[in-house]
C-alpha positions as CSV (number, residue, x, y, z in Angstrom):
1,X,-5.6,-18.7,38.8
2,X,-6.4,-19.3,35.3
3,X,-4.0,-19.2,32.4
4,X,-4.8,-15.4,30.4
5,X,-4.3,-14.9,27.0
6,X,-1.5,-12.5,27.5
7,X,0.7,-14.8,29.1
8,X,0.4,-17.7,26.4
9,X,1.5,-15.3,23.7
10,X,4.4,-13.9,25.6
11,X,5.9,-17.4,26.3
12,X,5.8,-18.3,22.7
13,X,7.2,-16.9,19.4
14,X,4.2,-17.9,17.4
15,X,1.1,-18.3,19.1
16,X,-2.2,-19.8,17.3
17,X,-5.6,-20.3,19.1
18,X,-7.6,-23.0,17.2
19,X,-10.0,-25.5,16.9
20,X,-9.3,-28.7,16.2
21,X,-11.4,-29.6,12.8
22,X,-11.5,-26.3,11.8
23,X,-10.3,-26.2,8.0
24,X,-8.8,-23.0,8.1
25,X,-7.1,-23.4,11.4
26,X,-5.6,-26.8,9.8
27,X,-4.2,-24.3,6.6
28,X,-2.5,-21.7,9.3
29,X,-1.2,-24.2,11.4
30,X,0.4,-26.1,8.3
31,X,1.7,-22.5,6.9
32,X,3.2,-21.8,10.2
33,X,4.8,-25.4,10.9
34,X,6.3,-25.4,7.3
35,X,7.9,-22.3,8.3
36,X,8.9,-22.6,12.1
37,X,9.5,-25.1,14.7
38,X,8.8,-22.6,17.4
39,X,5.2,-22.7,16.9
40,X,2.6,-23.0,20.1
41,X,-1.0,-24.4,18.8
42,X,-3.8,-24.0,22.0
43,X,-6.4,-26.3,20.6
44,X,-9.5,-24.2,22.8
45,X,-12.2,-26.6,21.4
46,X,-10.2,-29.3,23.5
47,X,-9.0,-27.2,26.5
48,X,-10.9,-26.6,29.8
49,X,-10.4,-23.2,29.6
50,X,-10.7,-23.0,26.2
51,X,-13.8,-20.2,25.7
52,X,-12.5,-18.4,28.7
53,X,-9.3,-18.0,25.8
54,X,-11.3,-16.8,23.1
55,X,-13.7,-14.7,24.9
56,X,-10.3,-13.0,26.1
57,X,-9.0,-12.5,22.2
58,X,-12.3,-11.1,21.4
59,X,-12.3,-8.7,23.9
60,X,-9.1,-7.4,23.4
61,X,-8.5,-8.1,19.9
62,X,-12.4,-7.5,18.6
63,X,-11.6,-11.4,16.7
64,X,-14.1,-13.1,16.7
65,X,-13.5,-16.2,15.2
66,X,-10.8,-19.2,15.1
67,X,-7.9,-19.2,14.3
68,X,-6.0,-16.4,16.4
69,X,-2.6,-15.9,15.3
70,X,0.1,-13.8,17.0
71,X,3.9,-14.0,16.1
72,X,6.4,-12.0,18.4
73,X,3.6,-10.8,20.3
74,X,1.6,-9.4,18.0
75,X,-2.0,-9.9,17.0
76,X,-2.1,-10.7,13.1
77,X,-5.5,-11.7,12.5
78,X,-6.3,-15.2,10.9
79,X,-6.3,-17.9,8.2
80,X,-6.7,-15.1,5.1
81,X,-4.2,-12.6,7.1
82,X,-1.8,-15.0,7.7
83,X,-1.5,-16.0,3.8
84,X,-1.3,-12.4,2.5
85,X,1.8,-12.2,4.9
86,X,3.1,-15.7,3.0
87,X,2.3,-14.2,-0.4
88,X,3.9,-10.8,0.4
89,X,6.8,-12.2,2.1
90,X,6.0,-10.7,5.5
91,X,5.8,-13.5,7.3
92,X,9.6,-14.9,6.4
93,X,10.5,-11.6,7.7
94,X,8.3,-11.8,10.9
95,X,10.0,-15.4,12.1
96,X,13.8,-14.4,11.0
């Protein structure tokens, strides 16, 4: 039985599907680290099951593209969502 989506993101606080030379992945994964240790990075590019993953956040998220961010179990968006939530202080709030 494979690994879903929905069970990644509700073992981990902070949850980011990536790819590994992806520049804006590399920019969320540094915002997130700098501002939690509890921070789960599924590298899909690298993983087995890796486009099973995404085709999963697609579906039920209608994201198409990398990276996938989820804190608390919650779908956030990406790199440019991610930042607005830094600039606007929601994101300090979010990890607390």
């Amino acid at each position: 039985m494979s690994t879903t989506v929905a069970e990644l993101i509700r073992q981990n606080k902070v949850v980011v599907f990536s790819w590994v030379h992806c520049p804006f992945c590399t920019r969320a994964k540094s915002i997130l680290t700098s501002a939690t240790k509890d921070v789960r990075v599924y590298e899909c590019d690298q993983m087995a099951n890796g486009e099973d993953l995404r085709h999963q956040i697609l579906k039920a998220y209608q994201h198409e593209t990398v990276p996938a961010i989820f804190i608390n179990g919650e779908f956030v968006g990406g790199c440019s969502d991610l930042e607005a939530m830094q600039k606007s202080g929601d994101l300090a709030k979010r990890l607390a």
